[in-house]
N, C-alpha and C positions, 0 to 999 in steps of 0.2 A: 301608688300612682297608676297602675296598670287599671287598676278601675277605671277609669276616667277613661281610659282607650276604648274599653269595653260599653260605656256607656254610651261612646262616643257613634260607636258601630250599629247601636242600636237605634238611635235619634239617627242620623243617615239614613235607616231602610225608610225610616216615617216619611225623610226628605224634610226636617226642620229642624235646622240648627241652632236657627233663634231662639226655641223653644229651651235646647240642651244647653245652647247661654245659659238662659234663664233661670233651667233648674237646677244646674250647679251653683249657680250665686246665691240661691236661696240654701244652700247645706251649705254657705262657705267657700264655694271652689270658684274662684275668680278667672278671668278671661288669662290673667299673666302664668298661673299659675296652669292652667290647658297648654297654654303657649311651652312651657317649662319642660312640661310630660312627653308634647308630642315633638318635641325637640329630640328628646335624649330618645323618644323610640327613633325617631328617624336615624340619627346615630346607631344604633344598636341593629338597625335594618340593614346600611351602609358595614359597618361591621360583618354581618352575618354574609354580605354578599363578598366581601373580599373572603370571607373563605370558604362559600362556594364557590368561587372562581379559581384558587386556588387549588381548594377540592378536584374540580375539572380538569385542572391544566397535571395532577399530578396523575390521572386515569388514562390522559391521551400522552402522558409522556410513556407508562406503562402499556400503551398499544405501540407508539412507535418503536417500542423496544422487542417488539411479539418477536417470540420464536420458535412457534409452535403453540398447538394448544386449542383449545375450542372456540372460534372465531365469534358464536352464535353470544355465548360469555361474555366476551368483551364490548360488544355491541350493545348488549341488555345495561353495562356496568356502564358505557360511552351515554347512552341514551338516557339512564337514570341522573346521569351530571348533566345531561341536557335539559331534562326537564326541572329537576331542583333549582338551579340557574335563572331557569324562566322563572321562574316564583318566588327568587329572591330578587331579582332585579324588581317585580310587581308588588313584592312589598316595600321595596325602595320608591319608587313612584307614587304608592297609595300615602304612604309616611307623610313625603314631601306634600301631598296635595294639602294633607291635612295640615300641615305646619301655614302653608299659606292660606286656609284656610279662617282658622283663628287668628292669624295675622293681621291680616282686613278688617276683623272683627276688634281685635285692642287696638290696633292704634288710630280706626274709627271714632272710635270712645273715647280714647284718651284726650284728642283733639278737639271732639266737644265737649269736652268737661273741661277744658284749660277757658273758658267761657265761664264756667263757674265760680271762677276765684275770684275774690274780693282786696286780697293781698297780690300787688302787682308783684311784690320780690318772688312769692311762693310760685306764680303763673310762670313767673321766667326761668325757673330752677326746675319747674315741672317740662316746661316745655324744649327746657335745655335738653333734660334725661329722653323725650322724647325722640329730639331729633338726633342723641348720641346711641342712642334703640335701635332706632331704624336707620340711620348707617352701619351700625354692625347686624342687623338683619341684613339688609342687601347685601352686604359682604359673603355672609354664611349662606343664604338663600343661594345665591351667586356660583359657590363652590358645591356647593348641593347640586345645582343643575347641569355643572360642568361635568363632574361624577357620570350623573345621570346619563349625560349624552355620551360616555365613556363606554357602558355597559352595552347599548343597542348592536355594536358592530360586532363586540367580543360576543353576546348573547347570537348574531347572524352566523357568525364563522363556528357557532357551536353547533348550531345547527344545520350548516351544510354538511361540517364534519358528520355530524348523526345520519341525514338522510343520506349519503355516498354511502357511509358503512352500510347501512341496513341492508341496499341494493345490490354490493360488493362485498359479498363475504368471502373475500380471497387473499391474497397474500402480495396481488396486486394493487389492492385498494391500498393495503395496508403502506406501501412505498407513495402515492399518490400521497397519500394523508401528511406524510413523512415533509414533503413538499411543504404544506400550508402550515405547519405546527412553528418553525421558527415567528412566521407572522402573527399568528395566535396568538404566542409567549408575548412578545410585545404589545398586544392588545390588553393583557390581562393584564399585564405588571402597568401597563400605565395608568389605567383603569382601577386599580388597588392603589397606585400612588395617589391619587386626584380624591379615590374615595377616604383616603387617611389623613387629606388634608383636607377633607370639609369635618369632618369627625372634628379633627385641632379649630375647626372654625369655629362648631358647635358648641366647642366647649368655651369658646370666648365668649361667645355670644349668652350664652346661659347664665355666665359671669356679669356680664352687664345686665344682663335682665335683672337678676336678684340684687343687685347690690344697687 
């Protein structure tokens, strides 16, 4: 399924997604089944970002602890979890676009094609699962963008943390830092909590989609 992401990437530079509809349905690969793929990377982004976040918070716990040693070090190691952070949260965000994305695009479809049936039972069974879809989309959707707005503060406080240090290579930055690192901790952890219960969302939601 990682295909699919990759093709996915490439219809986006053109700027026609319609088109990447299109040609996946001709090999086969339907709008639910995009829906499926970029579900579980969005997961798997979310994932990746609790433990760079984690990652980070155990580098600044390891500076609040300095005691002694080459300041220039710890800055370079502080600044490398700054910037990985960045770019996992960016891949958290690109994820989600794409989720909603194809979103738009199935349950567009699906609602006029419930216009095509001929069997009023089938229309109503069809349009049941529909709207029992897209309730547990908003759900997941929902906890996804909770998540999201979770990261922006913890990604800020990373990077005041960073720029102080760079400026303050001393031992008194290092006591300053000391200061803001309890508020960190709770940014992060709430933030890794929210992001592990859209993950449990996902995975309902993925549940209903297939079945």
């Amino acid at each position: 399924m990682r295909l699919l992401s990759t093709l996915f990437l490439v219809f986006t530079l053109v700027g026609c997604q319609s088109a990447y509809y299109a040609t996946m349905e001709q090999v086969g690969i339907h709008k639910r089944d995009i829906m499926a793929d970029r579900v579980e990377a969005a997961s798997e982004a979310q994932q990746e970002a609790s433990e760079q976040f984690t990652s980070a918070l155990d580098a600044l716990t390891e500076l609040t602890q300095f005691d002694g040693g080459e300041l220039e070090t710890m800055y370079n190691t502080i600044n490398d979890q700054y910037e990985d952070s960045e770019t996992a949260v960016e891949n958290v965000r690109n994820r989600i676009q794409g989720v909603e994305d194809v979103s738009d695009a199935l349950f567009d479809e699906w609602q006029e094609e419930l216009d095509l049936y001929s069997s009023a039972n089938l229309r109503r069974e069809s349009e049941r699962k529909l709207n029992a879809t897209k309730q547990s989309y908003r759900q997941m959707l929902s906890a996804m963008k909770k998540a999201e707005g979770k990261m922006t503060p913890v990604l800020d406080t990373l990077r005041d943390n960073t720029l102080y240090l760079k400026h303050n290579l001393n031992a008194a930055a290092i006591g300053a830092l000391k200061g803001e690192f309890s508020g960190l901790e709770k940014e992060i952890n709430r933030a890794i909590k929210d992001m592990q219960l859209a993950i449990a969302e996902s995975e309902r939601f993925l549940t209903t989609l297939k079945n």
